[in-house]
N, C-alpha and C positions, 0 to 999 in steps of 0.2 A: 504494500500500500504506500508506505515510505518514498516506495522508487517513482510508481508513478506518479505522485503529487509531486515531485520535484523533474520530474520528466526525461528519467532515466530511462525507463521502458516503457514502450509505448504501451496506451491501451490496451491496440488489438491485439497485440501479442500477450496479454495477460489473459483475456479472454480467452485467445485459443487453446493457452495451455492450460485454463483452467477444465477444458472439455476434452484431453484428451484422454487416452486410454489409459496412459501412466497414472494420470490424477486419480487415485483410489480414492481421496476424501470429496471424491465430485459432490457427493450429498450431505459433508457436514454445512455447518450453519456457515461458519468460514468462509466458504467458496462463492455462498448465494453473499455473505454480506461484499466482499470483494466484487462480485458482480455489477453489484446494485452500488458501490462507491464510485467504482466505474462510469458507469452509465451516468452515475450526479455527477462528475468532474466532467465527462461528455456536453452534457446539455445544459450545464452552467457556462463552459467554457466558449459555447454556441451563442447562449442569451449574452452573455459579456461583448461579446464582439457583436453581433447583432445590435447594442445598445450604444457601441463606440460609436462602428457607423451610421447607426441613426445620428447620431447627435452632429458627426463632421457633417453628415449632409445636412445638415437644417443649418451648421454655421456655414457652410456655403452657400444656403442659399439666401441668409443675412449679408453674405460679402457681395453677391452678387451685384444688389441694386446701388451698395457703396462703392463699391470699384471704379464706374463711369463719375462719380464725384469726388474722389478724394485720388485716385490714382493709385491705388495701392494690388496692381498690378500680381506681383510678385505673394504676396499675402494669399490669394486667390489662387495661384499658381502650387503657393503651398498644401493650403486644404485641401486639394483637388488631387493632391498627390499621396496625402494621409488619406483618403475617401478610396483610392486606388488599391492603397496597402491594405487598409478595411474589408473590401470585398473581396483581396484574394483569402483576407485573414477570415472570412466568414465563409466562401466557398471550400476552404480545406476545413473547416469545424464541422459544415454539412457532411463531406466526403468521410470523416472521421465518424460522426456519429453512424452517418448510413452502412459502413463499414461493421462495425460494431455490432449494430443490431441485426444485419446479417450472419455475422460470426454466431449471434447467440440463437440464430433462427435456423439456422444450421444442423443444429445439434437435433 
């Protein structure tokens, strides 16, 4: 649990070796709670980023109508590049969760 919260190993890999054939204790409480820590560090990690880039696009869409008045150009240039990072950062959380819930739908 330790490693993935500091993101030593990735999720999906904790999932799948929690379902493999080696894992004798697939059915102690241990394995479903790791699971299920899982999946919150998942779809926390999703809403997090989901919530950043909401917020860069609405301050860009505040720069927008000051930029032709104040010229700040470059500011706009910025957000729009945080806004860029944003969506890749929310499209690999999608890819991650969907990942995941495959792994467990798997089994």
């Amino acid at each position: 649990d330790r490693l993935v919260r500091q993101q030593i190993i990735d999720n999906l890999v904790v999932i799948k070796w929690l379902f493999t054939s080696e894992m004798v204790l697939f059915t102690s409480r241990f394995s479903w709670d790791v699971v299920k820590g899982v999946l919150f560090r998942v779809s926390s990690s999703l809403k997090q980023a989901s919530k950043q880039l909401e917020e860069v696009k609405y301050e860009l869409k505040q720069k927008s109508g000051l930029d032709e008045v104040t010229g700040g150009l470059e500011e706009r240039q910025e957000v729009e590049w945080r806004a860029m990072e944003l969506e890749e950062k929310v499209d690999e959380r999608n890819k991650e969760q969907r990942e995941v819930s495959l792994a467990i739908c798997e089994v």
